[in-house]
MARKE-709625 format. One record per residue: x, y, z of N, C-alpha, C, O in turn. Coordinates in steps of 0.001 Angstrom, whole numbers, padded with zeros to 6 digits, always signed. Layout:
N
XYZXYZXYZXYZ
...
// end
This chain:
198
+000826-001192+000000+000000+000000+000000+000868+001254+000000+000656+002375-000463
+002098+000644+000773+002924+002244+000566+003299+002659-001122+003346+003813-001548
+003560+001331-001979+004090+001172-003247+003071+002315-003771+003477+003358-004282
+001984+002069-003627+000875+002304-004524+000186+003335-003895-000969+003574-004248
+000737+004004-002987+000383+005248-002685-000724+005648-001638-001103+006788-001371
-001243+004221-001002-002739+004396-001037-002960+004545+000829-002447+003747+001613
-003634+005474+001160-003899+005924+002595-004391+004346+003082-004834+003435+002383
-004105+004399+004722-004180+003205+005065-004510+003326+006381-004279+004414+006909
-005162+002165+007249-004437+002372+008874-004036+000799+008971-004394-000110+008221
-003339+000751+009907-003072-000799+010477-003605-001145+011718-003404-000278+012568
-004009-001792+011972-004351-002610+013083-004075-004066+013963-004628-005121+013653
-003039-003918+015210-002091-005698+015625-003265-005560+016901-003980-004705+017424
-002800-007632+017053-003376-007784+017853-002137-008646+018793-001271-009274+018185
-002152-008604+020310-001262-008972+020801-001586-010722+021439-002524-011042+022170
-000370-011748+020827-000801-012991+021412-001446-013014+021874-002554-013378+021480
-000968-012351+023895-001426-012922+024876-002784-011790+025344-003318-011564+026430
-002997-011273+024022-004242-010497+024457-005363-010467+023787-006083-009469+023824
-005593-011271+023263-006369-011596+021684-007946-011584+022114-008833-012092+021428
-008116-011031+023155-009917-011292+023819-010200-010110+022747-011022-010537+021936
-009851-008898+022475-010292-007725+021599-010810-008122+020016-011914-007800+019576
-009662-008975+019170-010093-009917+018365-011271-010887+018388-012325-010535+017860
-011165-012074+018960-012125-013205+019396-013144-012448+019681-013763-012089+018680
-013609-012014+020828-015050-010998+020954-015231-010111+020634-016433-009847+020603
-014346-009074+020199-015132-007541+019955-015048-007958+017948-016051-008294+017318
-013578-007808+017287-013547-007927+016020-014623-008510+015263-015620-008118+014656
-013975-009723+015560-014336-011009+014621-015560-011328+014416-015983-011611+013295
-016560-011317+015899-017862-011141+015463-018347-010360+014535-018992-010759+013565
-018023-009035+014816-018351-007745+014077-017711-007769+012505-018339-007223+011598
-016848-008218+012338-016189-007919+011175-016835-007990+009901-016443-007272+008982
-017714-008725+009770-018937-009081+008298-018254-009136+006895-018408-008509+005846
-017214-010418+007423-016537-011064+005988-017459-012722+006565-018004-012894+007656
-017368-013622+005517-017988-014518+005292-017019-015659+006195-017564-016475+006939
-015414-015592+006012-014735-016248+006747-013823-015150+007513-012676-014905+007139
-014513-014430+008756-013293-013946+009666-012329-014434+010116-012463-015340+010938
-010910-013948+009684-009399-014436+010176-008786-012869+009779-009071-011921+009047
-007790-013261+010740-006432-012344+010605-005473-012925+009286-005491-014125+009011
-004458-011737+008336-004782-010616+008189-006264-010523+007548-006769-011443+006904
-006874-009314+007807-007692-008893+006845-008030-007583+006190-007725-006613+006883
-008427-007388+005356-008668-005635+004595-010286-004961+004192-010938-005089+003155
-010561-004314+005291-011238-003270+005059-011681-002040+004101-011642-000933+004638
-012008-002085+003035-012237-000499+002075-013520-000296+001907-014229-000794+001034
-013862+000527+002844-015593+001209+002652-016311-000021+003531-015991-000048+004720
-017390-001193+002998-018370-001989+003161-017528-003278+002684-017811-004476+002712
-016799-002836+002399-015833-004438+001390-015115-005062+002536-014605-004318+003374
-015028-006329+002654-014305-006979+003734-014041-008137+003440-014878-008845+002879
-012833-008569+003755-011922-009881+003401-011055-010419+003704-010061-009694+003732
-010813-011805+004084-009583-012198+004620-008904-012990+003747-009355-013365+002665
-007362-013373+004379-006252-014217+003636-005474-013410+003142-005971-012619+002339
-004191-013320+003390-002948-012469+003091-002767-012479+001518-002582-011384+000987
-002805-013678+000674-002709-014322-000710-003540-013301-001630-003186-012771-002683
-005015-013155-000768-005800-012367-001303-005850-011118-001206-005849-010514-002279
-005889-010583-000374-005239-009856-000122-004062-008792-001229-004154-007607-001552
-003140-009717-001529-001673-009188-002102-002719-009156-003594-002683-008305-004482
-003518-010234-003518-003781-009726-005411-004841-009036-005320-005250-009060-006481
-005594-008412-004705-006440-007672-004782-005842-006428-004844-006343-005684-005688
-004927-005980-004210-004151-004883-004128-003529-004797-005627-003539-003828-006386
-002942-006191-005846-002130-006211-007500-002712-005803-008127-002229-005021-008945
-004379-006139-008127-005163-005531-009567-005300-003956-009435-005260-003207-010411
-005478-003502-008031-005770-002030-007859-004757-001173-008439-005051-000027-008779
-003642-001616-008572-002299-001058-008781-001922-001840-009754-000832-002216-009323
-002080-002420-010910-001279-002746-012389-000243-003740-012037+000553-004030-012930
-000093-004440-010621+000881-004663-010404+000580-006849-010217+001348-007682-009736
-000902-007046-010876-001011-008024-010752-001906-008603-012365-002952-009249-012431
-001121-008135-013398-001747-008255-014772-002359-009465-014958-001962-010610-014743
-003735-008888-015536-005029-010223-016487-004172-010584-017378-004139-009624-018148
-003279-011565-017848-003015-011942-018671-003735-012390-020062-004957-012380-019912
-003498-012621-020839-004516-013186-022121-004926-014698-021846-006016-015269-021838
-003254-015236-021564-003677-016974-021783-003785-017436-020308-003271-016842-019360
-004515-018566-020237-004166-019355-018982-003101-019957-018872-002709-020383-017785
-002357-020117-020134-001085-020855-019116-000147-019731-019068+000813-020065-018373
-000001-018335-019590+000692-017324-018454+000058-017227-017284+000793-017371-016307
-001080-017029-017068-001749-016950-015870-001315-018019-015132-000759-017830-014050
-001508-019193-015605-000583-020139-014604+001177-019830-014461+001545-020124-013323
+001968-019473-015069+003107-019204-014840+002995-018176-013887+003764-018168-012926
+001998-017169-014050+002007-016234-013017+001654-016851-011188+002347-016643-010192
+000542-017514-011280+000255-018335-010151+001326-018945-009509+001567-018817-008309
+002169-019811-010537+003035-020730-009866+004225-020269-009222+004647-020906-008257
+004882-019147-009665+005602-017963-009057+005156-017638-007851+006009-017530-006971
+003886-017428-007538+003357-016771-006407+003589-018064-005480+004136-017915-004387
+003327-018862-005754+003124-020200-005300+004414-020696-004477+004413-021072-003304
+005449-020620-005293+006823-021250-005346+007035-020089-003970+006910-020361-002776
+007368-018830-004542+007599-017881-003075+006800-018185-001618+007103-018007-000438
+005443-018821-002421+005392-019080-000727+005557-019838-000266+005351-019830+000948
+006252-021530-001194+006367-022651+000136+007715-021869+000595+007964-021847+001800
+008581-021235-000305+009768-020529+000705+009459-020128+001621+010149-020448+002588
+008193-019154+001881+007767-018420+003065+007507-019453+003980+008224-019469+004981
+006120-020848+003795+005897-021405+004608+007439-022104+004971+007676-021493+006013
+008010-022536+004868+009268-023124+004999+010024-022295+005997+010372-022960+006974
+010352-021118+006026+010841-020425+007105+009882-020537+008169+010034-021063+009271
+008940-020007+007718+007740-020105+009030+007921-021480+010064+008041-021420+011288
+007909-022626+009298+007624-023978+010214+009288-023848+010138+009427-024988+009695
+010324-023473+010202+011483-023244+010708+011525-022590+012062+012197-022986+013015
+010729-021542+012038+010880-020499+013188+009978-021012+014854+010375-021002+016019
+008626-021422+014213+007874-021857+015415+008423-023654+015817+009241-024243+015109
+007893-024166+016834+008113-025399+017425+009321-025303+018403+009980-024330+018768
+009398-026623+018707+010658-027150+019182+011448-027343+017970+010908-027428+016867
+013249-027445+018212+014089-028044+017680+014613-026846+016573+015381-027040+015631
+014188-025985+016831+015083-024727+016290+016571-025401+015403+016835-025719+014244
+017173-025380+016524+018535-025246+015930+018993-026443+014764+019692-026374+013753
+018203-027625+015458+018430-028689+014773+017792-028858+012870+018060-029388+011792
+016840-027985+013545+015899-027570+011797+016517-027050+011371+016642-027519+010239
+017435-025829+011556+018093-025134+011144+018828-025062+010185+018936-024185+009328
+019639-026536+010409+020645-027193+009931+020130-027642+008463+020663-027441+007372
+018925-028315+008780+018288-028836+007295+017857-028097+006541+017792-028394+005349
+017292-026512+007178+016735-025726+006354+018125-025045+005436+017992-024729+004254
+019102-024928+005991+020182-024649+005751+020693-025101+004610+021264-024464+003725
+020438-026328+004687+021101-027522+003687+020439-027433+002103+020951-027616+000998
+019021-027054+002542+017331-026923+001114+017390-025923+000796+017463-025585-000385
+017378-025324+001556+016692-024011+000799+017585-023160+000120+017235-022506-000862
+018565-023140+000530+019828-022247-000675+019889-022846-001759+020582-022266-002595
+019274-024117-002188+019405-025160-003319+018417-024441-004363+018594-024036-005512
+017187-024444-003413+015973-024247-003613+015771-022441-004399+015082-022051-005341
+016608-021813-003590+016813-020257-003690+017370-019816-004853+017043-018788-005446
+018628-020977-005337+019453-020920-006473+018448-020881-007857+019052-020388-008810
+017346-021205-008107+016342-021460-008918+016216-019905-009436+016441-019403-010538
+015860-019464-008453+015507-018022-008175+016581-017425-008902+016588-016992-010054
+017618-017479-007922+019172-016798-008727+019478-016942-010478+019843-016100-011297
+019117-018538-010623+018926-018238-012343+018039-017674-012974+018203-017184-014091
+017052-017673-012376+015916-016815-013167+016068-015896-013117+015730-015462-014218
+016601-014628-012155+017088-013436-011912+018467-012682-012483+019072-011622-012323
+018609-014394-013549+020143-013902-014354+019759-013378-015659+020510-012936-016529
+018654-013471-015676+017958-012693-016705+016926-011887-016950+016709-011252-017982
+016356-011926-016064+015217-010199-015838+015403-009910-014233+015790-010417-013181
+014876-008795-014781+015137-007547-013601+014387-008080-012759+015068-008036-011735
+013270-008637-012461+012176-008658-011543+011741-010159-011792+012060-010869-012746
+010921-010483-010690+010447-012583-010744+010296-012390-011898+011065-013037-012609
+009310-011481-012613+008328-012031-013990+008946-010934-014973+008002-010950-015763
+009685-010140-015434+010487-009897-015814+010900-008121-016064+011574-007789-015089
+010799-007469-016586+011188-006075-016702+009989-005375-015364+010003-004297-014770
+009179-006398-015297+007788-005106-014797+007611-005982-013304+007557-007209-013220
+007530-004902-012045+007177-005520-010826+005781-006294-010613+004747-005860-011122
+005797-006987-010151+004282-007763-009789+004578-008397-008093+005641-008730-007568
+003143-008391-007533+003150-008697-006680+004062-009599-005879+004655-009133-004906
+004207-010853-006232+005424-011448-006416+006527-011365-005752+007056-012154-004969
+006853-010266-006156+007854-009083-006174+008109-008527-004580+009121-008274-003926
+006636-008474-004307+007133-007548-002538+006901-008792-001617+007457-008807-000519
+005978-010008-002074+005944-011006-001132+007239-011683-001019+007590-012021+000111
+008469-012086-002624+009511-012447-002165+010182-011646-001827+011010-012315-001209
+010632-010211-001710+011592-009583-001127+011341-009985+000241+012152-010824+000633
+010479-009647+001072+010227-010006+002730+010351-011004+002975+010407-011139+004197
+010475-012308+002207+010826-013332+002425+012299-013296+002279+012953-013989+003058
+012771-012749+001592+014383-013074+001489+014609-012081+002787+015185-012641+003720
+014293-010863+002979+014480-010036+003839+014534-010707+005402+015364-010418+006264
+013611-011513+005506+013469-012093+006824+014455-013178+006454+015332-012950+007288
+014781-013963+005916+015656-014853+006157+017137-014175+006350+017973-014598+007148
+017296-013174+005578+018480-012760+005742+019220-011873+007272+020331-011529+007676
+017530-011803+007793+017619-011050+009171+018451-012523+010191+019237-012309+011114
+018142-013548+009854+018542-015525+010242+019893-015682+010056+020770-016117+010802
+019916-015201+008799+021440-015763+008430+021940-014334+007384+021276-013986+006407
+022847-013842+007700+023281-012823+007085+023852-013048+005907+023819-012231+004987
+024406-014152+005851+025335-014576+004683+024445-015935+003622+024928-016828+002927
+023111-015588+003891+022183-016505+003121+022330-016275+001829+021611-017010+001151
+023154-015348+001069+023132-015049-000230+024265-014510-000771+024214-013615-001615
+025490-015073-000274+026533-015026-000169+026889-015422-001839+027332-014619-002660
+026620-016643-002052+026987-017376-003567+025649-017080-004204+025372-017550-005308
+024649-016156-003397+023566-015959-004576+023627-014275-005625+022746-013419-005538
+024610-014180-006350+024841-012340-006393+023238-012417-007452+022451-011503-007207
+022990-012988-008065+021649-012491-008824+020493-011844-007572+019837-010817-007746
+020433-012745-006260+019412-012566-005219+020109-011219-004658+019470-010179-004499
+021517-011352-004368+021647-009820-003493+021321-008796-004760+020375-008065-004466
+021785-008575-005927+021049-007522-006989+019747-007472-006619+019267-006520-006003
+019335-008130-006850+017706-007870-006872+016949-007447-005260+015898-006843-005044
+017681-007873-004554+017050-007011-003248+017460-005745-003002+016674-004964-002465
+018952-005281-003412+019439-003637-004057+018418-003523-004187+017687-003087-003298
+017914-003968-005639+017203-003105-006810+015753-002566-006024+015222-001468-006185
+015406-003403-005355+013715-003405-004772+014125-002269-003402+013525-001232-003119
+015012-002705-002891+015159-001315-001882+015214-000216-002119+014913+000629-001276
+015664+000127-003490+015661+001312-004240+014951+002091-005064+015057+003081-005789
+013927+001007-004561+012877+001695-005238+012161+003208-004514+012091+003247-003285
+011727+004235-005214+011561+005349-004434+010792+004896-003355+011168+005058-002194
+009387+004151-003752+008602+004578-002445+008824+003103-001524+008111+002793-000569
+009774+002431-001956+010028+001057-001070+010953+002039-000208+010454+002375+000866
+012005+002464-000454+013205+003167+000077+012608+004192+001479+013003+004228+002644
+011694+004829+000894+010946+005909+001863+010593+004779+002902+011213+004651+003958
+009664+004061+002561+009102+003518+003827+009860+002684+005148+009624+002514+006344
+011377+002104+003725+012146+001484+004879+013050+002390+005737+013843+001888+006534
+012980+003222+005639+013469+004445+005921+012334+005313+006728+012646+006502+006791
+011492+005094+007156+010461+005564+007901+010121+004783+009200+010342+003577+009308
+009526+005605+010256+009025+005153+011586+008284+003819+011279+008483+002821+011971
+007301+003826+010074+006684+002408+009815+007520+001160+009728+006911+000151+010084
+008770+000976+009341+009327-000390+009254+009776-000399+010433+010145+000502+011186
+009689-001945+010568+010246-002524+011722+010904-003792+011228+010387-004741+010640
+012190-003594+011605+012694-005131+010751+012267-006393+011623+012083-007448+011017
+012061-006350+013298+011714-007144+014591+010612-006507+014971+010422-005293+014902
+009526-007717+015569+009570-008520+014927+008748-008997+013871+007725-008549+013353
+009774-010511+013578+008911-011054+012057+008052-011887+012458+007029-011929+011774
+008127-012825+013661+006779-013802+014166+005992-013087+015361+006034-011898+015678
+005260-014131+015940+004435-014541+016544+005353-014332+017918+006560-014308+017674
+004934-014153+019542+005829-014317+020091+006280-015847+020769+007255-016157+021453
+005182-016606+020286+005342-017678+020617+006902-018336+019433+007269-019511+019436
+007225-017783+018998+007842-018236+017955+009131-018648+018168+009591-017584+018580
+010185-019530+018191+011489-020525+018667+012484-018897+018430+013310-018392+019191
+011939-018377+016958+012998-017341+016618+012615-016394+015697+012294-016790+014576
+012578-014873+016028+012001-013769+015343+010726-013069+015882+010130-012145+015328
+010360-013759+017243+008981-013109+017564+009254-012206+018869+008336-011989+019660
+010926-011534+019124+011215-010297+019800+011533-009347+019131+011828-009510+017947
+011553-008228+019665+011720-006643+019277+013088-006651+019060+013562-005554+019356
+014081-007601+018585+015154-008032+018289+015606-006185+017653+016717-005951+017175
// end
């Protein structure tokens, strides 16, 4: 929303305080399936982060109708691929056995990441000259992992370019650069790792 210019408010809810959610929200909220995140504009109401990101894409050019279905599926599967990365950190961070996961996530996912790195050896952006949603869901994903391991992209130079490039963007740059970002935290506080004001 900062990309795209568009007035906003935010609203957290705290773990160990979630009675404000559960009884006051959620009843009230008048989406069909109430959950966290969700987005509010006018009478319109909706949940799921996924949905979310493309609803915003279409508002902003930044999530193109393609002609065919199987770009449209290339487009999907992109979205797709970034997020078992995401879920993958996620079930890294919560549970027991942290450190020991660690090790394995360690071992996959730079394999997994390298995919990325070739595809990024040839366009500017996931899908290619032009940003798409995509685009800001994997940066925060690389962003948070790299908050884990600093040197996660050490042998990846296509991945460190391309997170340059997205930081530099004018109105990405402003915001990370503003009272609004917070790099800590990235979870839950129940979370093995990332859910303090680190």
């Amino acid at each position: 929303m900062e990309y795209l210019g568009l007035p906003y408010e935010t609203k957290s809810y705290e773990y160990d305080a979630m009675t404000e959610w559960f009884e006051e929200d959620k009843p009230k909220l008048g989406a069909d399936f109430p959950n966290i995140p969700y987005l509010k504009n006018g009478d319109f109401v909706f949940c799921q982060s996924v949905a979310i990101l493309k609803y915003l894409g279409r508002k902003g050019v930044l999530y193109p109708a393609l002609e065919s279905p199987e770009e449209m599926a290339q487009l999907e599967a992109l979205i797709d691929t970034v997020l078992d990365v995401r879920m993958g950190f996620a079930f890294l961070c919560y549970g027991d056995g942290f450190e020991t996961k660690k090790i394995d996530f360690m071992d996959r996912v730079p394999k997994k990441l390298a995919s990325f790195d070739k595809r990024l050896s040839t366009r500017k952006w996931l899908n290619g000259e032009n940003l798409f949603i995509g685009d800001f869901q994997f940066w925060s994903t690389l962003d948070f992992m790299e908050c884990m391991e600093p040197k996660m992209y050490e042998n990846l130079p296509n991945l460190v370019r391309y997170k340059k490039d997205f930081e530099a963007i004018p109105q990405v740059a402003k915001y990370l650069a503003s009272d609004k970002f917070k790099k800590f935290p990235i979870n839950g506080k129940i979370a093995a790792w990332g859910g303090n004001a680190e």
